[in-house]
PQR file with spaces between the fields and no chain letter, atoms N, CA, C, O and H, PARSE charges and radii, in Angstrom:
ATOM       1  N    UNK     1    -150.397   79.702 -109.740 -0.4000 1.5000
ATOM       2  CA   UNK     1    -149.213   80.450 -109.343 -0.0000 2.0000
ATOM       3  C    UNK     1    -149.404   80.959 -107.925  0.5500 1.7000
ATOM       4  O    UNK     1    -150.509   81.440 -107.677 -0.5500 1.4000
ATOM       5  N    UNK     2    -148.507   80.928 -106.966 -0.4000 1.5000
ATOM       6  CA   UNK     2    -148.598   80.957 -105.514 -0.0000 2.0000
ATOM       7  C    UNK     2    -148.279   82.561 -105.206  0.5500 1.7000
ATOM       8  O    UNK     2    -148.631   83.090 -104.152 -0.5500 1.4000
ATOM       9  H    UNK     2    -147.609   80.537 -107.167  0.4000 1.0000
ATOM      10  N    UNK     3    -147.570   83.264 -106.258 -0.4000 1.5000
ATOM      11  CA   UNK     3    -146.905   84.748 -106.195 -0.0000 2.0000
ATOM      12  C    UNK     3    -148.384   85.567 -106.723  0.5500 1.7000
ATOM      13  O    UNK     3    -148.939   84.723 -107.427 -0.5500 1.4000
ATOM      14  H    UNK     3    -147.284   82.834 -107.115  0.4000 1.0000
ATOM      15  N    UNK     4    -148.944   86.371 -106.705 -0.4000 1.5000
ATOM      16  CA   UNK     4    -149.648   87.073 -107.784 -0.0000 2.0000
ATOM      17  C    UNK     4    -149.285   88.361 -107.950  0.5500 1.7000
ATOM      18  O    UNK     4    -149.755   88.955 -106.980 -0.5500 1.4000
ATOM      19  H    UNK     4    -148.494   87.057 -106.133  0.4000 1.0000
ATOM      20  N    UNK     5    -148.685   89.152 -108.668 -0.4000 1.5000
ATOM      21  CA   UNK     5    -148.455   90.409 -108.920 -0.0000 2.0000
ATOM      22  C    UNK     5    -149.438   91.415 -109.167  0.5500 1.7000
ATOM      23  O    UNK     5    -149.935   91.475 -110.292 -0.5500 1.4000
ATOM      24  H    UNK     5    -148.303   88.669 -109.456  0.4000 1.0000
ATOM      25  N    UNK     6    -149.754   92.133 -108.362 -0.4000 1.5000
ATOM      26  CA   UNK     6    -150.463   93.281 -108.473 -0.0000 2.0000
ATOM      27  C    UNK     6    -150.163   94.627 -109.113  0.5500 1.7000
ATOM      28  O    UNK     6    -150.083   95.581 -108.339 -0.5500 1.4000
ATOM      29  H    UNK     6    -149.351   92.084 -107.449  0.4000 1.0000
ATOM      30  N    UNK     7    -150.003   94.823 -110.286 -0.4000 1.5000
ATOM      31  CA   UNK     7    -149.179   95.777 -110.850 -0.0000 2.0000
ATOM      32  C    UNK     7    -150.660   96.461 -111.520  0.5500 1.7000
ATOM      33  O    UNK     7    -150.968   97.639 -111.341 -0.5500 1.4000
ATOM      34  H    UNK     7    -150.068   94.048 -110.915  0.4000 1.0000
ATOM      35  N    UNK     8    -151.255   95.760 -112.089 -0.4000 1.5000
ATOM      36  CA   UNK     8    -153.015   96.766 -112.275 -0.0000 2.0000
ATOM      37  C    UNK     8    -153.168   96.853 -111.435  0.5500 1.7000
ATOM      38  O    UNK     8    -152.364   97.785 -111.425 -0.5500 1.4000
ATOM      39  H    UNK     8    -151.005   94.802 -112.235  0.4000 1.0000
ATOM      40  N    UNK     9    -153.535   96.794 -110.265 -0.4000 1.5000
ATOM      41  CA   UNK     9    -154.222   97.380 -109.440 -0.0000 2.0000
ATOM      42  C    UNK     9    -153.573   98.547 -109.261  0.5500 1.7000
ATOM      43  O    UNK     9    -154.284   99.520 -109.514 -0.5500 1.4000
ATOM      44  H    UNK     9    -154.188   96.037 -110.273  0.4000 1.0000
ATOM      45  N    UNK    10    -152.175   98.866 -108.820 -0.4000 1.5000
ATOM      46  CA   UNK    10    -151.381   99.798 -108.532 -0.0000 2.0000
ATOM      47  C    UNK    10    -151.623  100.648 -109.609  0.5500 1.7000
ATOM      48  O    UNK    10    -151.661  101.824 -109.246 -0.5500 1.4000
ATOM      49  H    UNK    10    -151.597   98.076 -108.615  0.4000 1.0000
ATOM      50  N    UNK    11    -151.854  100.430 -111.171 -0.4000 1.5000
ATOM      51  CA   UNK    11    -151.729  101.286 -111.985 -0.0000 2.0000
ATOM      52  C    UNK    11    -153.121  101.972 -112.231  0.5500 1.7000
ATOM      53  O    UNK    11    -153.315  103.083 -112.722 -0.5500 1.4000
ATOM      54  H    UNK    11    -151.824   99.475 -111.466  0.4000 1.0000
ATOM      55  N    UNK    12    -153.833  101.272 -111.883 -0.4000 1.5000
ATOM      56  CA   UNK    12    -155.223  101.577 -111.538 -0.0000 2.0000
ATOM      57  C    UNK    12    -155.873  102.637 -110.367  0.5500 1.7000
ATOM      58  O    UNK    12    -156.790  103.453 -110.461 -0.5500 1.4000
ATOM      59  H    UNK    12    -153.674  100.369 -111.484  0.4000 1.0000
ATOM      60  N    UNK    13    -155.141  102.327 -109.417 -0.4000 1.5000
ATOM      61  CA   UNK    13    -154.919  103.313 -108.486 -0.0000 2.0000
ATOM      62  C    UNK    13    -153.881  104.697 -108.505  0.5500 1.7000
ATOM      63  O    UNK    13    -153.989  105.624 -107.702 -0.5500 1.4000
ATOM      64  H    UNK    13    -154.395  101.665 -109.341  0.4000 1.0000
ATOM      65  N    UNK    14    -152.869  104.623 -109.588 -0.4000 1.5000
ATOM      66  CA   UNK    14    -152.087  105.491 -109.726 -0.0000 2.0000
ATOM      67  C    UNK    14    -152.771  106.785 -110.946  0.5500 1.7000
ATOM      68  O    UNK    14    -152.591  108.002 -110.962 -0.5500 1.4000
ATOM      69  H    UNK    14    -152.781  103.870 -110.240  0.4000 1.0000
ATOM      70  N    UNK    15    -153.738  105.720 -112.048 -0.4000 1.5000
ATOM      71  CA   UNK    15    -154.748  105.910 -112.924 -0.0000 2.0000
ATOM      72  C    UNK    15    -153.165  106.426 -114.235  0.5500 1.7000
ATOM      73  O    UNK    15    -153.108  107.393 -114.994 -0.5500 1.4000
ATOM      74  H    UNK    15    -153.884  104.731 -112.035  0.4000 1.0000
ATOM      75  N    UNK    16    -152.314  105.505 -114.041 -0.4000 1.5000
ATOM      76  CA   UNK    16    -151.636  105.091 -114.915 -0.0000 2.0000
ATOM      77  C    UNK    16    -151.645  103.845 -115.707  0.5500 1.7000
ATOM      78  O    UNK    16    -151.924  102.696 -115.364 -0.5500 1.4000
ATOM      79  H    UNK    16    -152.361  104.719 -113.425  0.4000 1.0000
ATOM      80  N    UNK    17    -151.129  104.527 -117.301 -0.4000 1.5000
ATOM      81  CA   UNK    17    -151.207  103.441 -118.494 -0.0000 2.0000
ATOM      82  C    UNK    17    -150.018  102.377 -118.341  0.5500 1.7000
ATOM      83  O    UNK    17    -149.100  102.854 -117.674 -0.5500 1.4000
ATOM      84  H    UNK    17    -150.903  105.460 -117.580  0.4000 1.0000
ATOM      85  N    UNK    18    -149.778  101.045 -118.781 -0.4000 1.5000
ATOM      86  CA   UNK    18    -149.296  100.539 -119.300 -0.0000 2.0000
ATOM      87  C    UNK    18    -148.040  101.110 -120.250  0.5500 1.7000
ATOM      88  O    UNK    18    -146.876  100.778 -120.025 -0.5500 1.4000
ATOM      89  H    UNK    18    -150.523  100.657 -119.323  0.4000 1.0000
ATOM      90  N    UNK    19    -148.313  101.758 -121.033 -0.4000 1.5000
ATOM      91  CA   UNK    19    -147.238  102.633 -121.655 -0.0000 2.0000
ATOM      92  C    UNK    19    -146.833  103.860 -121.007  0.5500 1.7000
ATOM      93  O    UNK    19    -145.755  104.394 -121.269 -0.5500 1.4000
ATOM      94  H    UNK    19    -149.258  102.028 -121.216  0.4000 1.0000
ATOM      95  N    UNK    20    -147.523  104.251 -120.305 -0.4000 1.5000
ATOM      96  CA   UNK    20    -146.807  105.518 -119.295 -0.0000 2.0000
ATOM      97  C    UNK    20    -145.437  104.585 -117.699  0.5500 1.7000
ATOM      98  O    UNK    20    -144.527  105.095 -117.046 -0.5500 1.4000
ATOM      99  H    UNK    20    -148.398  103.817 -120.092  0.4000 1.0000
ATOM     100  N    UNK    21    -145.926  103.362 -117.707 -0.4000 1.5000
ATOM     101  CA   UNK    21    -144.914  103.169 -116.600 -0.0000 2.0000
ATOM     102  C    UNK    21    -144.079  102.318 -117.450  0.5500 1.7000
ATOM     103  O    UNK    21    -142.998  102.227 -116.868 -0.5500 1.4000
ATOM     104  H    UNK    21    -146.666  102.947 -118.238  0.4000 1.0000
ATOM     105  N    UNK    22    -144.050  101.663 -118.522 -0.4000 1.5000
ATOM     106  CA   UNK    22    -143.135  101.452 -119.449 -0.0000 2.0000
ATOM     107  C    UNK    22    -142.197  102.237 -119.742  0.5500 1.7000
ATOM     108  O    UNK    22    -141.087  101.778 -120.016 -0.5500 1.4000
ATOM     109  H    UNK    22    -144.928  101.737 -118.995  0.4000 1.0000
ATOM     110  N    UNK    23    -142.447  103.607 -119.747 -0.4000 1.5000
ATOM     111  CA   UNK    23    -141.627  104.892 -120.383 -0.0000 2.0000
ATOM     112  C    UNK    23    -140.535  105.086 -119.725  0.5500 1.7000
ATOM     113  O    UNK    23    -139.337  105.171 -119.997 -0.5500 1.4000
ATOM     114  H    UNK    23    -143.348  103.979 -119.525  0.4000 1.0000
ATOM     115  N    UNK    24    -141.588  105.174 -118.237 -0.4000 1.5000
ATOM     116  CA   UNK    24    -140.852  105.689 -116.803 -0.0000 2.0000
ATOM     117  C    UNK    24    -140.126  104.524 -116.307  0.5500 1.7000
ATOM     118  O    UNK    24    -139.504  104.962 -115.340 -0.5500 1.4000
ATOM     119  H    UNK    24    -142.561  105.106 -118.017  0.4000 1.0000
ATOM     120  N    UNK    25    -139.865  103.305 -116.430 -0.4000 1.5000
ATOM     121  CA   UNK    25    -139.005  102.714 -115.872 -0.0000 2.0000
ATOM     122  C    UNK    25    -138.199  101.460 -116.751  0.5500 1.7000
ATOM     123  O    UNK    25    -137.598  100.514 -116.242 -0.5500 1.4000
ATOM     124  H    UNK    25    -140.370  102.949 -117.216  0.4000 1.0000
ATOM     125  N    UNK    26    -138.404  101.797 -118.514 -0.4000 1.5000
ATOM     126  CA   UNK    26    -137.504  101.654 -118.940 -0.0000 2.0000
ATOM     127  C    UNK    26    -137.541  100.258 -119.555  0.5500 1.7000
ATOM     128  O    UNK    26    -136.599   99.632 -120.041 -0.5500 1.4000
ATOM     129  H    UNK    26    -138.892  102.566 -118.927  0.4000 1.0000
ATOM     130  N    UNK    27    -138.619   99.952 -119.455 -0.4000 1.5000
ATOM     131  CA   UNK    27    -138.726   98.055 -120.276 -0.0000 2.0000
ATOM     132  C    UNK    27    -140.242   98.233 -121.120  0.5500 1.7000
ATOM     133  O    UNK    27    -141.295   98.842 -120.931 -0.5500 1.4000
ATOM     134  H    UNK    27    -139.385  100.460 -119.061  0.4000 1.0000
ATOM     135  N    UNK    28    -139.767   97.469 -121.983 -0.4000 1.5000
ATOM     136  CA   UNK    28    -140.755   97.585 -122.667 -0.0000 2.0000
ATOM     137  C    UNK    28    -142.316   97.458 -122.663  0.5500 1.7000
ATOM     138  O    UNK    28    -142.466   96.898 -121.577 -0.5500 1.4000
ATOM     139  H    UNK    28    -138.912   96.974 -122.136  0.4000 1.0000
ATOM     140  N    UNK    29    -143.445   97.600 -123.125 -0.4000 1.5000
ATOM     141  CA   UNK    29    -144.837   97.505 -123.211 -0.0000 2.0000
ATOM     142  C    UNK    29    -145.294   96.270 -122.783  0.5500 1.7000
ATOM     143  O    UNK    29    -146.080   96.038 -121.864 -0.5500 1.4000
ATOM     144  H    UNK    29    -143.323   98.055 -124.007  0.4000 1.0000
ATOM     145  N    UNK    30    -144.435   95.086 -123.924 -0.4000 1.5000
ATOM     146  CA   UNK    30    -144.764   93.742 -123.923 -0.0000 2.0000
ATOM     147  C    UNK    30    -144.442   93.135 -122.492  0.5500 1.7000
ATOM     148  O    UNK    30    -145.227   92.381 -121.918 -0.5500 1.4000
ATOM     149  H    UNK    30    -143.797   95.274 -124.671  0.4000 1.0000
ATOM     150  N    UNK    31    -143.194   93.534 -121.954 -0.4000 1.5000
ATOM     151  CA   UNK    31    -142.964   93.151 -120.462 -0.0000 2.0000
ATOM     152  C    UNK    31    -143.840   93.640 -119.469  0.5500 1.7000
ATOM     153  O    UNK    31    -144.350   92.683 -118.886 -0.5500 1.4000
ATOM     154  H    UNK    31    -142.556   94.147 -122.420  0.4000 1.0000
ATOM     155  N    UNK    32    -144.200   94.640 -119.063 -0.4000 1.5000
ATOM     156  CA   UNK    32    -144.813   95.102 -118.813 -0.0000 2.0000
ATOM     157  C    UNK    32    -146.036   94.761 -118.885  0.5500 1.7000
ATOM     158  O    UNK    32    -146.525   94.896 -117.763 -0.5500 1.4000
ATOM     159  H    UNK    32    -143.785   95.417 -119.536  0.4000 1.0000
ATOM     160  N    UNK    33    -146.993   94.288 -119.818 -0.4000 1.5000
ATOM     161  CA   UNK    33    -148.026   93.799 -119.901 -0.0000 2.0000
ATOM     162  C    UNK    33    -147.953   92.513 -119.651  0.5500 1.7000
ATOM     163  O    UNK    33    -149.062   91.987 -119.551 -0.5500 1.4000
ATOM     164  H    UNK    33    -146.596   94.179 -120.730  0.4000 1.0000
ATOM     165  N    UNK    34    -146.793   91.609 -119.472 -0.4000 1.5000
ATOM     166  CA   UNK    34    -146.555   90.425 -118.648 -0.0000 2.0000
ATOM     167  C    UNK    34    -146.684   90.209 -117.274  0.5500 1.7000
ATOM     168  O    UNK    34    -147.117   89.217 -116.687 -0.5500 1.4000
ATOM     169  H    UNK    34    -145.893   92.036 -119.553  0.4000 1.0000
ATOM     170  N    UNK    35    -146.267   91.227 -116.851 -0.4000 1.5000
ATOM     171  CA   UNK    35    -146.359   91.567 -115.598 -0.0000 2.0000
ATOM     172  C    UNK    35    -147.814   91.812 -114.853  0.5500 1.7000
ATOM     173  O    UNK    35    -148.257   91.319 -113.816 -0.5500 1.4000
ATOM     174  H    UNK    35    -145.916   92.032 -117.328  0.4000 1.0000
ATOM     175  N    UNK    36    -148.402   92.782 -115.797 -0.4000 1.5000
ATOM     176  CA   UNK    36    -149.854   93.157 -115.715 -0.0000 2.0000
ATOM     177  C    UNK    36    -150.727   92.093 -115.455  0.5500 1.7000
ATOM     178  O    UNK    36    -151.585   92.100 -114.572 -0.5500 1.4000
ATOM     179  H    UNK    36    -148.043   93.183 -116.640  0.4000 1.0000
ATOM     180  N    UNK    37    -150.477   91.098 -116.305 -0.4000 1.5000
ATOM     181  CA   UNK    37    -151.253   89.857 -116.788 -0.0000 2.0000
ATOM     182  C    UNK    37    -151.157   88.884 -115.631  0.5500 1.7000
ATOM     183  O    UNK    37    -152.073   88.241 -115.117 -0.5500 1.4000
ATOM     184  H    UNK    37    -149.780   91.093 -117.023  0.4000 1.0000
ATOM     185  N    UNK    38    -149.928   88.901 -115.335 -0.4000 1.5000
ATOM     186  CA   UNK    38    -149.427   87.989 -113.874 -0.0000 2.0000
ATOM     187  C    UNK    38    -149.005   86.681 -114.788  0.5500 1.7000
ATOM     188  O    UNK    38    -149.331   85.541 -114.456 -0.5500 1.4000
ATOM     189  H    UNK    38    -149.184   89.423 -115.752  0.4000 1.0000
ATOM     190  N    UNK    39    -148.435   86.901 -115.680 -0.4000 1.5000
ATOM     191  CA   UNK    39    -147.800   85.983 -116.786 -0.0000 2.0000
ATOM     192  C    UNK    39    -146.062   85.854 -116.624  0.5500 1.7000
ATOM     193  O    UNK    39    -145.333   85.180 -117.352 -0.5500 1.4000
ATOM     194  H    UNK    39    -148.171   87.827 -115.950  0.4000 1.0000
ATOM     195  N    UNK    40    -145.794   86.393 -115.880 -0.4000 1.5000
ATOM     196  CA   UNK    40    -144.327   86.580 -115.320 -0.0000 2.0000
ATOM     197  C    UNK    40    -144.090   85.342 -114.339  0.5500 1.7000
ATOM     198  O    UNK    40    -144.935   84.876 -113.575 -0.5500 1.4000
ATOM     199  H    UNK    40    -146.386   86.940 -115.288  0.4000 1.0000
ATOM     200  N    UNK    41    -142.523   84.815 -114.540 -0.4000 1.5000
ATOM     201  CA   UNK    41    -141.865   84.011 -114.335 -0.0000 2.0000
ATOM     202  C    UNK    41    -140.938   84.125 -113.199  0.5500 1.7000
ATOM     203  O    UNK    41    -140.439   83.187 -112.577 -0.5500 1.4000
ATOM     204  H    UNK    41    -141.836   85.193 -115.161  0.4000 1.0000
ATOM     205  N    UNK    42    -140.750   85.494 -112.985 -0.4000 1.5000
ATOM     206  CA   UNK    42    -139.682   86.522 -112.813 -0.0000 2.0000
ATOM     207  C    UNK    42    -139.714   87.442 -112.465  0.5500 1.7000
ATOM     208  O    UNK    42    -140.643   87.955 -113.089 -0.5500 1.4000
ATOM     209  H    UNK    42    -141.155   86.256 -113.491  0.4000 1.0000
ATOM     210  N    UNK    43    -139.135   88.479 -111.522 -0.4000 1.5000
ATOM     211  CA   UNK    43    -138.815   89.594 -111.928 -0.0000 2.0000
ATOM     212  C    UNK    43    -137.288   90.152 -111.417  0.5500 1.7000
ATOM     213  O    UNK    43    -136.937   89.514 -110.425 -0.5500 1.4000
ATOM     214  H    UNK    43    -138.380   88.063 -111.015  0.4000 1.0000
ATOM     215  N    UNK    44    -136.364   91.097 -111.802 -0.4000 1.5000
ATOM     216  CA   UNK    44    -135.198   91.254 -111.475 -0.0000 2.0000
ATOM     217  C    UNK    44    -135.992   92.518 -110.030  0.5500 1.7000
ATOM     218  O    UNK    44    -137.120   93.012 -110.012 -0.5500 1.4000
ATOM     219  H    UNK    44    -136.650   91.616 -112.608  0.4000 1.0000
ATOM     220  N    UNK    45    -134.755   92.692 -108.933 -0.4000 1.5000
ATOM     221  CA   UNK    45    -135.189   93.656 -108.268 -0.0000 2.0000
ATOM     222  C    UNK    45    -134.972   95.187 -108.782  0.5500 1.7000
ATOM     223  O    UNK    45    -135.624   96.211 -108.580 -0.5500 1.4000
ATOM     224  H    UNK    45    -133.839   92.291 -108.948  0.4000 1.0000
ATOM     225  N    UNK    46    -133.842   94.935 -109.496 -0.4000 1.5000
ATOM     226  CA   UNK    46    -133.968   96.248 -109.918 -0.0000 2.0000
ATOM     227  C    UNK    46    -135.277   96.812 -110.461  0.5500 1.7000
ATOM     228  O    UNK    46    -135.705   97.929 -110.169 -0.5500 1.4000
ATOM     229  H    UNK    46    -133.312   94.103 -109.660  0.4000 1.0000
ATOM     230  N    UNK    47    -136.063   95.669 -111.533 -0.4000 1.5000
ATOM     231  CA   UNK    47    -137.189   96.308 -112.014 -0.0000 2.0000
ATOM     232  C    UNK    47    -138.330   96.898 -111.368  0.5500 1.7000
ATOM     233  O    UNK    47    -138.998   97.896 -111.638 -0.5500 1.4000
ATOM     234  H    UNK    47    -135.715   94.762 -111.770  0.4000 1.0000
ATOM     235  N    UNK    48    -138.414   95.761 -110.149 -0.4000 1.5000
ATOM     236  CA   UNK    48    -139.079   95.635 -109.099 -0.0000 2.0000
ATOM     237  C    UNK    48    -138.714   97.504 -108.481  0.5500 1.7000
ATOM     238  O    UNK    48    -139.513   98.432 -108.609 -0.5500 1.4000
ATOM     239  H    UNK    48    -137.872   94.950 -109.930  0.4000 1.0000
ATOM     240  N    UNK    49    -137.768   97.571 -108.046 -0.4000 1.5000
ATOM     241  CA   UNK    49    -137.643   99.172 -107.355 -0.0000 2.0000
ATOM     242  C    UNK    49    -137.768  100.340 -108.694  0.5500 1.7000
ATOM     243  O    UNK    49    -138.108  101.486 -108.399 -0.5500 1.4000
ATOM     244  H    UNK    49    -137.119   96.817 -107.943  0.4000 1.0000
ATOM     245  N    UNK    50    -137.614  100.156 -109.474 -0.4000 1.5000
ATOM     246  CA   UNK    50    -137.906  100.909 -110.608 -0.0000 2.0000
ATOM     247  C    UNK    50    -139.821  101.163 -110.414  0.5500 1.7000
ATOM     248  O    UNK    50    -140.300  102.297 -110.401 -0.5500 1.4000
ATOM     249  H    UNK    50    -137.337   99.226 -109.714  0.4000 1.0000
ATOM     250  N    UNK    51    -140.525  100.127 -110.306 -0.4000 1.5000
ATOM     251  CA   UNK    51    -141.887   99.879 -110.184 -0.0000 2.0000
ATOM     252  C    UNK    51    -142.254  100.861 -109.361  0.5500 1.7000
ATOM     253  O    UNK    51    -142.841  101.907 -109.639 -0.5500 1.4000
ATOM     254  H    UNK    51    -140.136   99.206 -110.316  0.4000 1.0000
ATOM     255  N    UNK    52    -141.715  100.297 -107.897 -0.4000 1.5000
ATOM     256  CA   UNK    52    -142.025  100.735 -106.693 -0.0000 2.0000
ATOM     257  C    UNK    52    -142.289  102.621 -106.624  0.5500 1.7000
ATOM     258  O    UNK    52    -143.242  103.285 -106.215 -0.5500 1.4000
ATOM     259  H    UNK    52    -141.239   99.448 -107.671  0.4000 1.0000
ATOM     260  N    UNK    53    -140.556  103.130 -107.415 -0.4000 1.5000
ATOM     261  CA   UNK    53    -140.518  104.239 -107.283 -0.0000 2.0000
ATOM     262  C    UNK    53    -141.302  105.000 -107.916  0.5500 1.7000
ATOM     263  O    UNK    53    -141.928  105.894 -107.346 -0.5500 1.4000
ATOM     264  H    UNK    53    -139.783  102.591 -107.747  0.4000 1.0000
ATOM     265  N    UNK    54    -141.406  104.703 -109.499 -0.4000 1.5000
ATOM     266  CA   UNK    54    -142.470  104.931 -110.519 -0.0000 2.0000
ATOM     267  C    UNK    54    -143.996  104.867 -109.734  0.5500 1.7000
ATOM     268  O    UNK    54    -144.835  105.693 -110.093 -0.5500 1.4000
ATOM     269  H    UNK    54    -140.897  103.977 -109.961  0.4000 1.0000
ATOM     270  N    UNK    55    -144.268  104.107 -108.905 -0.4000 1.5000
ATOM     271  CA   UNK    55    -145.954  103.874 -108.618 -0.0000 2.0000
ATOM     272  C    UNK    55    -145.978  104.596 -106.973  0.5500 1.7000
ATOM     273  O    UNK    55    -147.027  104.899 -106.403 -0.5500 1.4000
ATOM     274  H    UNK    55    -143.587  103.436 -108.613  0.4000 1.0000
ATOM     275  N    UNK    56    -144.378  104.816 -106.290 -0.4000 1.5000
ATOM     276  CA   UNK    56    -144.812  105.386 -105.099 -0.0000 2.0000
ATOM     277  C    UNK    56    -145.105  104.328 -104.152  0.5500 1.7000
ATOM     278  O    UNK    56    -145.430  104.921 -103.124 -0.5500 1.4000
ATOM     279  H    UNK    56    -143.527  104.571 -106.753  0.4000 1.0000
ATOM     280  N    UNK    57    -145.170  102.943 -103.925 -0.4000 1.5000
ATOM     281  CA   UNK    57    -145.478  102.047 -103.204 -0.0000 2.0000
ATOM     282  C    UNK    57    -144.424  100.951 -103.089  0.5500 1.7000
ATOM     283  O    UNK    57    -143.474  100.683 -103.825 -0.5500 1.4000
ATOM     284  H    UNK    57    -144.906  102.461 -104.760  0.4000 1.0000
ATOM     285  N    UNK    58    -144.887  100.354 -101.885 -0.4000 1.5000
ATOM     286  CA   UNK    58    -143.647   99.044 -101.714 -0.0000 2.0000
ATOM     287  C    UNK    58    -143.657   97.835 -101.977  0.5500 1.7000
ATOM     288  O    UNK    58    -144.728   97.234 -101.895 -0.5500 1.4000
ATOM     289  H    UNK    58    -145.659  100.571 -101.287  0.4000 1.0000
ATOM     290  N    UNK    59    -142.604   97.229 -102.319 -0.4000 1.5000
ATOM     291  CA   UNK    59    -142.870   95.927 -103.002 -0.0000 2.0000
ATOM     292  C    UNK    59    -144.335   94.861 -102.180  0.5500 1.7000
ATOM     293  O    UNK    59    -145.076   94.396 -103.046 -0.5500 1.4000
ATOM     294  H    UNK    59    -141.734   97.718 -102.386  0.4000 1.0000
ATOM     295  N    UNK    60    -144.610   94.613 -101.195 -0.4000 1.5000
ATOM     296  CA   UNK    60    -145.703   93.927  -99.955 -0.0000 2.0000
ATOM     297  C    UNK    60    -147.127   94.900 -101.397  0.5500 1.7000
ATOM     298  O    UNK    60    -148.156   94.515 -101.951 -0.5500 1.4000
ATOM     299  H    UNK    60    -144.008   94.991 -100.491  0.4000 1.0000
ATOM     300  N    UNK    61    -146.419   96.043 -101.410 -0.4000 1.5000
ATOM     301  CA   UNK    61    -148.346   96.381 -102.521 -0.0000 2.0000
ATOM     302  C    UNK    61    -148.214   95.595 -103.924  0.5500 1.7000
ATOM     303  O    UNK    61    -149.223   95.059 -104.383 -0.5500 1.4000
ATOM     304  H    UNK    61    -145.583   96.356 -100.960  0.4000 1.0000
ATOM     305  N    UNK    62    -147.223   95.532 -104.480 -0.4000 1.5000
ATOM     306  CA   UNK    62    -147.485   94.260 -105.641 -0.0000 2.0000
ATOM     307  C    UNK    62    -147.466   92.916 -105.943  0.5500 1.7000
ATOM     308  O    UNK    62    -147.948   92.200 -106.820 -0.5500 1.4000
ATOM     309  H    UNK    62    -146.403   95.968 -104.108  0.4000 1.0000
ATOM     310  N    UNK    63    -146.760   92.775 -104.953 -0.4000 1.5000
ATOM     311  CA   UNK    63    -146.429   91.467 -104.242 -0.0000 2.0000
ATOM     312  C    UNK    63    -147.367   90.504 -103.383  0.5500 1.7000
ATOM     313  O    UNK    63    -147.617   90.939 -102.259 -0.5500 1.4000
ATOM     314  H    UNK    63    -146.368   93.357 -104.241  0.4000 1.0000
ATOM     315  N    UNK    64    -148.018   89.080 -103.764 -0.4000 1.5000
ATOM     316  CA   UNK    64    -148.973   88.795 -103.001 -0.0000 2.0000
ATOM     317  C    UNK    64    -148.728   87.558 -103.469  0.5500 1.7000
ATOM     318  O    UNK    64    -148.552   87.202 -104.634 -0.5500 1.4000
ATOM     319  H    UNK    64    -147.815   88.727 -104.677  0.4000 1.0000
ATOM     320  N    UNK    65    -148.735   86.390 -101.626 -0.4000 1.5000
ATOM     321  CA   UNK    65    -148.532   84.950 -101.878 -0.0000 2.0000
ATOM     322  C    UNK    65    -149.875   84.894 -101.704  0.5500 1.7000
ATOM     323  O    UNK    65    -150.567   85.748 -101.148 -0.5500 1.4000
ATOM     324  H    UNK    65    -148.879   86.680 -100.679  0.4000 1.0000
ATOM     325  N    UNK    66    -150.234   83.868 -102.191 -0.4000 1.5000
ATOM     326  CA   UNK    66    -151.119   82.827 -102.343 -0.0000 2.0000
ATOM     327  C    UNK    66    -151.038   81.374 -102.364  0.5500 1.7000
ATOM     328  O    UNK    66    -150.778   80.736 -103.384 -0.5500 1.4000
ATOM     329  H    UNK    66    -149.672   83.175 -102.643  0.4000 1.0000
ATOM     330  N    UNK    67    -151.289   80.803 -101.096 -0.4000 1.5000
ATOM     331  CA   UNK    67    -150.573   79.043 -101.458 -0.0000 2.0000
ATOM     332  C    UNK    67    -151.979   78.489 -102.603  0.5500 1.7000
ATOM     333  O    UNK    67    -153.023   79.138 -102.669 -0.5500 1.4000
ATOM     334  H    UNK    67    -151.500   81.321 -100.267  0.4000 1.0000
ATOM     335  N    UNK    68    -151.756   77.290 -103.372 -0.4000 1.5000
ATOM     336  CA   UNK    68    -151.988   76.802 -104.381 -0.0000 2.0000
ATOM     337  C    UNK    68    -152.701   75.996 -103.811  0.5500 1.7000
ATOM     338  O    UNK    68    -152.360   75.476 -102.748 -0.5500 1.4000
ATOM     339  H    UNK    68    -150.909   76.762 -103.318  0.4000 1.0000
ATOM     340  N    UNK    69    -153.556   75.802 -104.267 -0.4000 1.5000
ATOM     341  CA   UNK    69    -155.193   74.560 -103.475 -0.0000 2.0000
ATOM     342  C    UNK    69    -153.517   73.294 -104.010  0.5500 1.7000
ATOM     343  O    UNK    69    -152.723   73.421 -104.942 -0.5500 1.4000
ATOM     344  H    UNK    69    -153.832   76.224 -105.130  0.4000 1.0000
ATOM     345  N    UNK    70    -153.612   72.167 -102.861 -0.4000 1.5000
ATOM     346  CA   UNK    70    -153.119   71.080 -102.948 -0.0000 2.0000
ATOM     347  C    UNK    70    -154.066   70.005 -102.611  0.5500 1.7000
ATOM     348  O    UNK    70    -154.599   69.834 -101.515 -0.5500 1.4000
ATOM     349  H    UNK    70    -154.257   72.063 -102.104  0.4000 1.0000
ATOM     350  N    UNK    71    -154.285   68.968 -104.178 -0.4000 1.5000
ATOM     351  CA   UNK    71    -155.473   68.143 -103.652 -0.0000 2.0000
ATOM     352  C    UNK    71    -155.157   66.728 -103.473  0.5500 1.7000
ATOM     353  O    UNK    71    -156.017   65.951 -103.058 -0.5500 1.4000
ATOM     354  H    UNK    71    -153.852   69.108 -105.069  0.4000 1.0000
């Protein structure tokens, strides 16, 4: 995957749970731990600024390209 989402780290640094930014921005655990995982397909922006505001940081801190080894 060329995107990688940094959403542990942020929560790690915020020394927030999984179920505490679930609460606060309104989607569930399981999504959320999709996200965590970097198992996401997707994300809407709204959720995305929901994140942001909840963790205090800007999308460039969860947000990270990576091009894909091409062999």
């Amino acid at each position: 995957m060329a995107i990688i989402v940094n959403v542990d780290v942020m929560l790690a640094k915020r020394k927030m749970s999984v179920t505490e930014l679930s609460e606060r921005i309104g989607i569930t655990i399981a999504n959320v731990s999709i996200l965590k995982n970097n198992k996401a397909k997707a994300i809407k922006f709204s959720t995305l600024e929901k994140i942001c505001e909840v963790l205090e940081c800007q999308p460039g801190d969860l947000l990270v390209y990576e091009p894909e080894d091409v062999l």
